[in-house]
C-alpha positions as CSV (number, residue, x, y, z in Angstrom):
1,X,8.6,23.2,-5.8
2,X,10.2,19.8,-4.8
3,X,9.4,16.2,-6.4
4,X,7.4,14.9,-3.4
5,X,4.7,17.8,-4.4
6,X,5.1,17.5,-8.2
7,X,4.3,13.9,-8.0
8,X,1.2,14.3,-5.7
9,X,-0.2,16.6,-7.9
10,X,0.7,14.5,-10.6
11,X,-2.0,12.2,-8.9
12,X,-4.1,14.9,-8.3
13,X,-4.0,14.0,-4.5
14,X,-4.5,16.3,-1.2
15,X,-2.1,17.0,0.8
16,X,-4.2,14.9,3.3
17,X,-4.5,11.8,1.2
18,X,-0.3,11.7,0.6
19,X,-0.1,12.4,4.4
20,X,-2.5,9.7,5.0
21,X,0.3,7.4,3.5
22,X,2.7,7.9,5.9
23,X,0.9,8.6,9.2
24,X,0.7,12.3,9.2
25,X,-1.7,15.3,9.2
26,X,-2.0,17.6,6.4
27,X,-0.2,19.9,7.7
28,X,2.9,18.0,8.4
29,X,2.6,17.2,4.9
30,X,2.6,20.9,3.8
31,X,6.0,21.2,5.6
32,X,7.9,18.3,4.2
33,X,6.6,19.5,1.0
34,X,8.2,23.3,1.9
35,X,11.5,21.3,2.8
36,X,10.9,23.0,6.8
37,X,10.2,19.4,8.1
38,X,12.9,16.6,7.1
39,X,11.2,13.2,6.6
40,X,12.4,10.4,7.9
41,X,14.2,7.2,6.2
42,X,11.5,5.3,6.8
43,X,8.7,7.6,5.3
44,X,11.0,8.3,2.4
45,X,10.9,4.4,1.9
46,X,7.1,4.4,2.3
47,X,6.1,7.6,-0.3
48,X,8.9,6.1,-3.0
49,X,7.3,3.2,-3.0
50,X,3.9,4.7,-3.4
51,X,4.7,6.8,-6.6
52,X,7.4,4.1,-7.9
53,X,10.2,6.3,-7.9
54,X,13.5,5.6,-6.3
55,X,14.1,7.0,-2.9
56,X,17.3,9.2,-5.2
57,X,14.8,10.9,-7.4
58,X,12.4,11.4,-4.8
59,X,15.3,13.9,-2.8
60,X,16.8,14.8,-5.9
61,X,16.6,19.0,-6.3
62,X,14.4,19.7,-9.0
């Protein structure tokens, strides 16, 4: 499980909500979440800012 999943559920959010964030379907959420889709830097920025975590701890391996 990587951070971007751990803090979403942390806000008990759906996979569509966080995706809604960003400009993306559900399931294009599902696959950054399973690391098969890279984000880009500029949706990085966006979801760090969202859960106030650096962009750092938000690519960091848990």
């Amino acid at each position: 499980m990587n951070r971007l999943k751990l803090l979403r559920e942390e806000l008990n959010m759906s996979q569509e909500q966080a995706g809604t964030i960003i400009g993306v379907s559900s399931q294009a959420f599902g696959l950054y979440e399973k690391e098969k889709r890279d984000l880009s830097p500029e949706k990085i920025i966006k979801l760090a800012e969202y859960f106030g975590v650096s962009t750092d701890y938000l690519l960091r391996e848990i």
